[in-house]
C-alpha positions in Angstrom: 3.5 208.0 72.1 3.2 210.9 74.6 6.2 212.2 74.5 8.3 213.0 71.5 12.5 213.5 71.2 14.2 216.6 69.4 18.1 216.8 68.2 19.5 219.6 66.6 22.9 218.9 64.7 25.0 221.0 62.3 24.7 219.6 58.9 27.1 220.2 55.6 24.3 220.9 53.0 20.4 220.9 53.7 20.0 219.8 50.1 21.9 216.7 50.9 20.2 216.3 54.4 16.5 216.5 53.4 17.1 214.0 50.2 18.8 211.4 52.3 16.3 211.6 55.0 12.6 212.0 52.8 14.1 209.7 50.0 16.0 207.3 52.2 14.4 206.8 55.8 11.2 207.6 54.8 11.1 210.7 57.6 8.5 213.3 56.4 9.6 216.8 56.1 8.7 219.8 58.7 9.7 223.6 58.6 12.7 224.3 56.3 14.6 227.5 55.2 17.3 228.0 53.1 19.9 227.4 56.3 17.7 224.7 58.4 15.3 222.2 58.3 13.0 220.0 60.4 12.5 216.6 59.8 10.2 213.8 61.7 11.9 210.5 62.2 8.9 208.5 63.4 7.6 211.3 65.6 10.9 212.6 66.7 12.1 216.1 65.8 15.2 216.8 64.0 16.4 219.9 63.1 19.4 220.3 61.1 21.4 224.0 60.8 23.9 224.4 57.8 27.6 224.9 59.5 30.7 223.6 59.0 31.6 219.8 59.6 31.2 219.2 63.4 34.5 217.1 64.5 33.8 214.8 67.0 37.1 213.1 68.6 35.5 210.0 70.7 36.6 206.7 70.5 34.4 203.9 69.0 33.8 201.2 71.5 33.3 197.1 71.4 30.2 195.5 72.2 29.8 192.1 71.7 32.6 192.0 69.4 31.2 194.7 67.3 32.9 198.0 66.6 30.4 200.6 67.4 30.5 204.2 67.0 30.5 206.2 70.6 28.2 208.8 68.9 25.2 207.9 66.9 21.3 208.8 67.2 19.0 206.7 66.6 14.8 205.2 66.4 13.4 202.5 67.6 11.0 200.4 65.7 9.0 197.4 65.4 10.3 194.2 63.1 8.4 194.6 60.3 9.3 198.3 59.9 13.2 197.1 60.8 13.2 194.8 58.1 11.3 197.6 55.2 14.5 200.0 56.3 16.8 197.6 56.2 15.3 196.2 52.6 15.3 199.5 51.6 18.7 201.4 52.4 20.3 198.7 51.1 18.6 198.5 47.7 19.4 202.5 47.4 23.6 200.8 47.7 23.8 202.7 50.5 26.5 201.3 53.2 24.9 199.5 55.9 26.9 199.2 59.1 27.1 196.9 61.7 23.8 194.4 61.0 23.3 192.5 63.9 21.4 191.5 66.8 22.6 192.2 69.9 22.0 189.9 73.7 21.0 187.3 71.5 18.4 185.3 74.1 19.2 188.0 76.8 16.8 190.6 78.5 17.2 193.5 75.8 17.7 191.0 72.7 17.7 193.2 69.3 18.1 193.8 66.0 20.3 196.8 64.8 21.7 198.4 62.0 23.9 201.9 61.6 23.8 203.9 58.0 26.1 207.1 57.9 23.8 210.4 56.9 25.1 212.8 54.3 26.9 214.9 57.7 29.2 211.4 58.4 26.8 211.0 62.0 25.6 207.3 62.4 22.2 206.5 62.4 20.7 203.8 64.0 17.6 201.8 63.8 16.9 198.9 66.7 14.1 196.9 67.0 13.4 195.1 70.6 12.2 191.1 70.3 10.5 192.2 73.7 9.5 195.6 73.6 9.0 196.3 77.2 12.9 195.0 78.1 13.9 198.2 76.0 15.1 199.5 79.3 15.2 196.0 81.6 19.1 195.3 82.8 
């Protein structure tokens, strides 16, 4: 990859954040003080800053008859490491949301699942039966 993605979001306790992403998505953790932390998701910077609850008043939306949140973040990864998240969030009990695949035998075919982080934002992680169409209409 050449080029990597950062996000910084408010986040409730760093505790709470840090366990559910090392322990939970596997992310490894960067630089952390007692108010912030960074965390790699697959190459991909997150930083999360203790603050209050951020209140976000979109609607969710329908796609393919699926309620979907209208704000999430997410990775994109192959099958095999789709299928060891998805194996493994829900053998912590943790809620899975929305396990589907999308444009079933359409350009941009894919798997996906959401999982709410300790902060109540919705994770995603998509995996692409045809990589390359990730961005095909």
């Amino acid at each position: 990859m050449d080029t990597s993605f950062h996000m910084s979001l408010p986040c409730l306790s760093v505790k709470e954040t840090k366990d559910f992403y090392i322990n939970n998505t596997g992310a490894s953790l960067g630089r952390t003080s007692e108010y912030w932390l960074d965390i790699n998701l697959f190459g991909h910077q997150l930083t999360f800053i203790q603050a209050e609850k951020f209140n976000f008043n979109s609607p969710n939306y329908v796609f393919e008859g699926k309620m979907l949140p209208s704000f999430h973040f997410g990775v994109i990864v192959s099958v095999a490491k789709w299928e060891e998240l998805y194996a493994r969030l829900n053998s912590e009990n943790l809620e899975v949301v929305t396990q589907t695949t999308f444009l079933k035998d359409k350009t941009g075919e894919h798997l996906s699942f959401f999982i709410n982080d300790p902060n109540d934002y919705m994770l995603e992680f998509k995996s692409f039966k045809t990589p390359k169409d990730m961005f095909k209409s």
